[in-house]
C-alpha positions in Angstrom: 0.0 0.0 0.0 1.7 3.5 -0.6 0.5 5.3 2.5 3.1 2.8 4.5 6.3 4.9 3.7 4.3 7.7 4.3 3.4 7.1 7.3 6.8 5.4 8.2 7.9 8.8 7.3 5.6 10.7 9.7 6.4 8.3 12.1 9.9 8.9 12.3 9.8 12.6 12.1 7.5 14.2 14.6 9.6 16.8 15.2 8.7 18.8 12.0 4.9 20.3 13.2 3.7 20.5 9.7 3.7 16.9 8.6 1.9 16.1 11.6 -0.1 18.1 11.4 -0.8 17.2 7.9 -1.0 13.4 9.0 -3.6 13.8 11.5 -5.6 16.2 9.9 -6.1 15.3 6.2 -9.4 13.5 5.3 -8.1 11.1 3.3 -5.8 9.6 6.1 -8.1 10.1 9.3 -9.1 6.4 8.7 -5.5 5.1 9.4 -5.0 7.8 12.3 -8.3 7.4 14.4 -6.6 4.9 16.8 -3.6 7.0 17.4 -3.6 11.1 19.4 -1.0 13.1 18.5 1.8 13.2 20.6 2.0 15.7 23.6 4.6 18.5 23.2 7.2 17.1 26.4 8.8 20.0 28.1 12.8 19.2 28.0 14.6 19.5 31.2 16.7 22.9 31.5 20.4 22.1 30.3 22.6 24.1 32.8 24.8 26.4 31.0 28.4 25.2 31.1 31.1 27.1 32.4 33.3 29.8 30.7 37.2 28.3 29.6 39.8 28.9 31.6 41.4 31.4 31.6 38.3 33.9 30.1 40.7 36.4 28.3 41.8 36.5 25.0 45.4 35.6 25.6 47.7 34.1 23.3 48.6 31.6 25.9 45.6 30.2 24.6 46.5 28.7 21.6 48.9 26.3 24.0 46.1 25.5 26.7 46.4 21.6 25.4 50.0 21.3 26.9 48.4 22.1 30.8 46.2 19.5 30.7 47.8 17.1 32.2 48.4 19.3 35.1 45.0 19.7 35.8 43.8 17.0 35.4 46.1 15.2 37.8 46.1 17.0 41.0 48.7 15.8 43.8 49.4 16.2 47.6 52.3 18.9 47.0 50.1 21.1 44.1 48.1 23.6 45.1 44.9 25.5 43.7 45.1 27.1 40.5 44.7 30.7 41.0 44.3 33.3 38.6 46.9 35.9 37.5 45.3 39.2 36.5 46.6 41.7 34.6 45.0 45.2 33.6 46.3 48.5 32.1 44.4 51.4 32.6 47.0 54.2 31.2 49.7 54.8 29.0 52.1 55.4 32.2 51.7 55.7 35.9 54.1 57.5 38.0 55.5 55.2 40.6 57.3 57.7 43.2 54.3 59.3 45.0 52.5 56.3 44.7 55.0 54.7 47.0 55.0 57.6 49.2 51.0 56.8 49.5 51.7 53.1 50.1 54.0 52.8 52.7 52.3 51.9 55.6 51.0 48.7 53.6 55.0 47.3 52.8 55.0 48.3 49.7 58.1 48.7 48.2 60.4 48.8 44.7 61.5 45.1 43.2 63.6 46.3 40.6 61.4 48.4 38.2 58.7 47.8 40.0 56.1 49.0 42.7 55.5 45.5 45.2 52.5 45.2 46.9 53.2 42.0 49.0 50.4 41.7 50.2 46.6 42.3 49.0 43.5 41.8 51.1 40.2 41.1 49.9 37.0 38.7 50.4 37.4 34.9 49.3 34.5 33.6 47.7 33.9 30.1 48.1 30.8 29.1 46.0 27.6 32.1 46.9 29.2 33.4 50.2 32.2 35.8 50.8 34.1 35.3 53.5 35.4 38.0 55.9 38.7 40.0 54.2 41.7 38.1 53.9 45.3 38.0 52.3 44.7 36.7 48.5 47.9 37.6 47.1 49.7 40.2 45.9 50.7 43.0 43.1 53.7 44.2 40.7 53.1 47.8 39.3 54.8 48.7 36.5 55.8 52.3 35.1 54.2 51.3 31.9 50.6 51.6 33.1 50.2 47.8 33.6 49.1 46.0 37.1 50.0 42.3 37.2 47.7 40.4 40.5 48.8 37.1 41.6 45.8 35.0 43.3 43.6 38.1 43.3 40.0 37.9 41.5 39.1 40.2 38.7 36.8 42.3 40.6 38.9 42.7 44.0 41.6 43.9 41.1 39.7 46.5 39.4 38.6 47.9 43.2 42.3 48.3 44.5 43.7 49.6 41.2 40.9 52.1 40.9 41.7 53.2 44.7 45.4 53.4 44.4 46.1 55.0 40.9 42.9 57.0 39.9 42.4 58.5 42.9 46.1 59.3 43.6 45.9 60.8 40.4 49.3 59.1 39.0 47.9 57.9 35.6 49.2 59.5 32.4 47.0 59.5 29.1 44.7 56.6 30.8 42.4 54.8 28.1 39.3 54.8 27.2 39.1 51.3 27.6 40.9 49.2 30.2 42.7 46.3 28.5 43.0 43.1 30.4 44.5 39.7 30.6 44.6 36.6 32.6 46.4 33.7 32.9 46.3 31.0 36.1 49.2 29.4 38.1 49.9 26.6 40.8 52.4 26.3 43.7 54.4 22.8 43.6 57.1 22.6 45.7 58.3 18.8 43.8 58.0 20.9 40.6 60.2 22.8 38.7 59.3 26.4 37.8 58.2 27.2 34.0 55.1 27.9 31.6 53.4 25.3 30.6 50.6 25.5 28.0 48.7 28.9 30.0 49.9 27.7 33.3 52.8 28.8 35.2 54.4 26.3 37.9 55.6 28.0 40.6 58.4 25.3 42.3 62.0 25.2 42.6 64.3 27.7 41.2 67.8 28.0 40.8 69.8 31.1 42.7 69.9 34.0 41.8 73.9 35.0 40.9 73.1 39.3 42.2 69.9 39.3 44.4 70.8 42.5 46.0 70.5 44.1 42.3 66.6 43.1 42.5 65.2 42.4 46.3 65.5 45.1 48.6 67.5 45.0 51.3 64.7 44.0 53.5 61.7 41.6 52.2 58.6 42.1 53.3 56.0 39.7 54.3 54.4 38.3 50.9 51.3 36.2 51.0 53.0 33.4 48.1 56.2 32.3 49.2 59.3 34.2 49.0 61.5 31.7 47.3 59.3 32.0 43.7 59.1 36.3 43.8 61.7 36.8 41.3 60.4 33.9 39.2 56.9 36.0 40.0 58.5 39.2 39.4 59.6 38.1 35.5 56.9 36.6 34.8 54.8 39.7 35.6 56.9 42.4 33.3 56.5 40.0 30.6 52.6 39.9 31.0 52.6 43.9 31.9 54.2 44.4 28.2 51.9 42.3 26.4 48.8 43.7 28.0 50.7 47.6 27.0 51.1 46.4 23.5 47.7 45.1 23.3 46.1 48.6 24.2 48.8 50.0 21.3 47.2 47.5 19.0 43.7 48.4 19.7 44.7 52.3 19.4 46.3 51.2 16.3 43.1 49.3 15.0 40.6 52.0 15.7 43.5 54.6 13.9 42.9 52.4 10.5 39.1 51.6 11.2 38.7 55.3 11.1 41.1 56.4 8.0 39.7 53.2 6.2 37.5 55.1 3.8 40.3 57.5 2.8 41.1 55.1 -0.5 37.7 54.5 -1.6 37.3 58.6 -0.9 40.4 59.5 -3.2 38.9 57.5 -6.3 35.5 58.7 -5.8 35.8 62.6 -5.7 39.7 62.9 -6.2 40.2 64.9 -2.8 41.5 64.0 0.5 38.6 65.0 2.6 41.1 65.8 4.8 42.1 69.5 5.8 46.1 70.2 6.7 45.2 70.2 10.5 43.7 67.2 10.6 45.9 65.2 8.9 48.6 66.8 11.1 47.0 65.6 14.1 46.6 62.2 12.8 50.4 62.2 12.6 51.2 63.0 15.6 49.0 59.8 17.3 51.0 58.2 14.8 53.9 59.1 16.0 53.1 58.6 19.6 52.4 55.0 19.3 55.5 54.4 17.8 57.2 56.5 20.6 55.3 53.7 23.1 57.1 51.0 21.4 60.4 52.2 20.4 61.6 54.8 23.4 59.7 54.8 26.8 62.0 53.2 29.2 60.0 49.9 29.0 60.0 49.4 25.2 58.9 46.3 23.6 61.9 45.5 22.1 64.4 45.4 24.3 65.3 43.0 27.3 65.6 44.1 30.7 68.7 45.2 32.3 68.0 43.0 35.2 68.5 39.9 33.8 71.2 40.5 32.1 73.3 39.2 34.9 70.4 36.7 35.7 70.2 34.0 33.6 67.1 32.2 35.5 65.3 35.2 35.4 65.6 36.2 31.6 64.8 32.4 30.6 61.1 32.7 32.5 60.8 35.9 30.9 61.7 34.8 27.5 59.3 32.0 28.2 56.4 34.2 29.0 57.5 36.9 26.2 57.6 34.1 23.1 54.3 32.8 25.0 52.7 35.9 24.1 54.4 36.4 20.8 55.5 39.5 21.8 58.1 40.0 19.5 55.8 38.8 16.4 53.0 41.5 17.5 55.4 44.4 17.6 56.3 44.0 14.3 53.1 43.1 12.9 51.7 46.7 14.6 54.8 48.7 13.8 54.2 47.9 10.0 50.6 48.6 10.3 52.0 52.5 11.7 54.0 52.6 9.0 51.3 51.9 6.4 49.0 54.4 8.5 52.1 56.9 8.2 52.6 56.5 4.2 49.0 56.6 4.0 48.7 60.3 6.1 52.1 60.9 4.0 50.0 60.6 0.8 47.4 63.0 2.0 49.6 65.3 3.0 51.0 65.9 -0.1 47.9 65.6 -2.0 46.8 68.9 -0.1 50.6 70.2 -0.5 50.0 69.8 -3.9 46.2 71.4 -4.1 47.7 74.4 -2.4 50.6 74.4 -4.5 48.2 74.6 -7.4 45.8 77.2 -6.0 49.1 79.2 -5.5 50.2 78.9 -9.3 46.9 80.5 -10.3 47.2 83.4 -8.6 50.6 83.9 -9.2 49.1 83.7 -13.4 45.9 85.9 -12.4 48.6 88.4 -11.0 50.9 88.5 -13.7 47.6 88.7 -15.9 46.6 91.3 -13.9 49.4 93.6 -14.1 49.9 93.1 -17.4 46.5 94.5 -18.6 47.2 97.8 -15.9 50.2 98.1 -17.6 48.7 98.0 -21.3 46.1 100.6 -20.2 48.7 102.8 -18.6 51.0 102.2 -21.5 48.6 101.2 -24.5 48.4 104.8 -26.3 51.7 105.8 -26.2 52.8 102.4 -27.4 50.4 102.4 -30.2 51.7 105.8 -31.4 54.9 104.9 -30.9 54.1 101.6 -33.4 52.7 104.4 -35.9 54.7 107.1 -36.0 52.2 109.8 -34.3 53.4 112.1 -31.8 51.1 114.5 -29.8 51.0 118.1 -30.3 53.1 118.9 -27.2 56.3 117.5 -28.8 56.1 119.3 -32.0 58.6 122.2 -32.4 56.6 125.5 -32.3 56.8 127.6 -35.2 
């Protein structure tokens, strides 16, 4: 009978609403569907969202998250919790002196070229309560506008930054938009220290060959343990330049988001659409991001002076920096400035050009204009001079 793959075929799909519907409905198959109701719309149990990735930013670390697994997924007696490492730049610089002045009665103090806050205190969360205020970890400052928090949460973070630097009014050129990043890390004392994948392993480290040249002469009290800071310490500048070259790259996006229209507008009318001052002012953000990587004291291409004697130290810092491909973005940025550059270049000149023009026909209108005052002043006597006449007043008299 040929209604049985049709019905085979309603039977098997009753998800679609309008062959059911057709099925139960049409006249000519009611006899075959009188025994049978249509089925009851069941109401699927809610499917609980699942939770964000680890970590949440968009870090280059990322793109190596596979080679942490295995230490995750095989916790032991020495490793502890995997705590976040926070990182957020609010401003192009801040300036470190008074801010130390304003931080001394909480231990704060210099680690090389950095402000040290050894200790931060806020409320643990464990599940939907908060506990009473405790030490969570601590912070690195850096001169480059960047905050590095180790075992802090995002939102304790953004409430101590926001105390210490905006209201001590220390930030110079601060963004419109903060730029963050986070990464995680363990404490394993049977482990060695490194990156792995987007995990650092805080653990054994070797020496350090001129500690005086880094630590001050006396350490404070530091909520993680004192024998990983300067391992902390590298790790943090490395993360404080990548999250200073990722607010360059988004000043340097926006830049050629907003001139992208300039080529389309040159072969559509012929004209920049660009006055002088304008495009002057467009070259001097130029310039100014380039200043940020090439000459502020913490540059992106350049290592540190402080582990140039310490060999431990620049290998968890070149760890962290090829991590991040930092060395990769600054070029890729730095060629996108000089495109944005020749481009600005190219209107410049364009209007140099314009005016240049606009200058030539005046100059032309001028010379035409003299030249018809002189031929009215001069016209009659030249004429008679071309025929021979003289006036009456040069004649001899008689």
């Amino acid at each position: 009978m040929s209604w049985i793959p049709l019905r085979r075929q309603l039977r098997f799909t009753p998800s679609s609403s309008r062959l059911v519907n057709v099925y139960y409905h049409n006249p000519c198959w009611s006899r075959f569907a009188s025994t049978r109701t249509p089925p009851k719309s069941e109401s699927k149990p809610a499917i609980p969202e699942p939770l964000p990735p680890k970590p949440k930013s968009n870090t280059n670390l990322r793109k190596t998250a596979a080679a942490s697994l295995a230490i995750r997924e095989t916790p032991t007696a020495t490793r502890g919790a995997i705590q976040p490492v926070f990182t957020l730049s609010t401003a192009e610089r801040y300036i470190l002196p008074p801010l130390l002045n304003t931080l001394k009665s909480s231990n704060a103090t210099m680690l090389a070229e950095a402000l040290w806050l050894p200790v931060i205190r806020g409320r643990q969360t464990n599940g939907n309560e908060a506990n009473d205020e405790q030490a969570l970890g601590e912070a690195f400052i850096f001169e480059n506008g960047c905050a590095v928090f180790w075992g802090v949460q995002e939102e304790d973070a953004r409430r101590l930054l926001n105390d210490l630097v905006r209201k001590s009014g220390v930030e110079i050129g601060r963004y419109a938009e903060e730029e963050t990043e986070e990464v995680e890390f363990l404490t394993d004392p049977a482990e060695r220290t490194r990156l792995q994948g987007d995990l650092i392993i805080l653990g054994e480290t070797m020496p350090l060959s001129s500690p005086e040249e880094i630590f001050p002469s006396v350490i404070p009290a530091s909520a993680l343990p004192e024998e990983t800071l300067a391992a902390r310490y590298a790790f943090s500048e490395a993360l404080a330049r990548s999250t200073a070259l990722s607010a360059i790259e988004t000043g340097v996006e926006e830049f050629l988001s907003s001139v992208s229209r300039l080529p389309n507008t040159l072969s559509a009318t012929g004209k920049p659409g660009l006055n002088r001052k304008e495009i002057i002012k467009r070259m001097g953000l130029l310039l100014g991001f380039r200043q940020r990587i090439f000459l502020n004291p913490q540059n992106f291409t350049d290592m540190p002076e402080v582990y140039w004697s310490e060999a431990v130290l620049e290998k968890y810092f070149a760890e962290m920096s090829d991590a991040l491909e930092i060395k990769s973005r600054t070029q890729l940025v730095n060629a996108k400035i000089t495109y944005a550059v020749e481009l600005q270049s190219v209107m410049r000149e364009l209007l140099t050009e314009a005016s240049g023009h606009r200058m030539e026909l005046i100059i032309i209108a001028l010379i035409a204009f003299e030249a018809t005052l002189a031929f009215i002043r001069e016209g009659p006597e030249i004429w008679r001079m071309i025929t021979g006449k003289h006036s009456s007043k040069h004649e001899p008299a008689i």
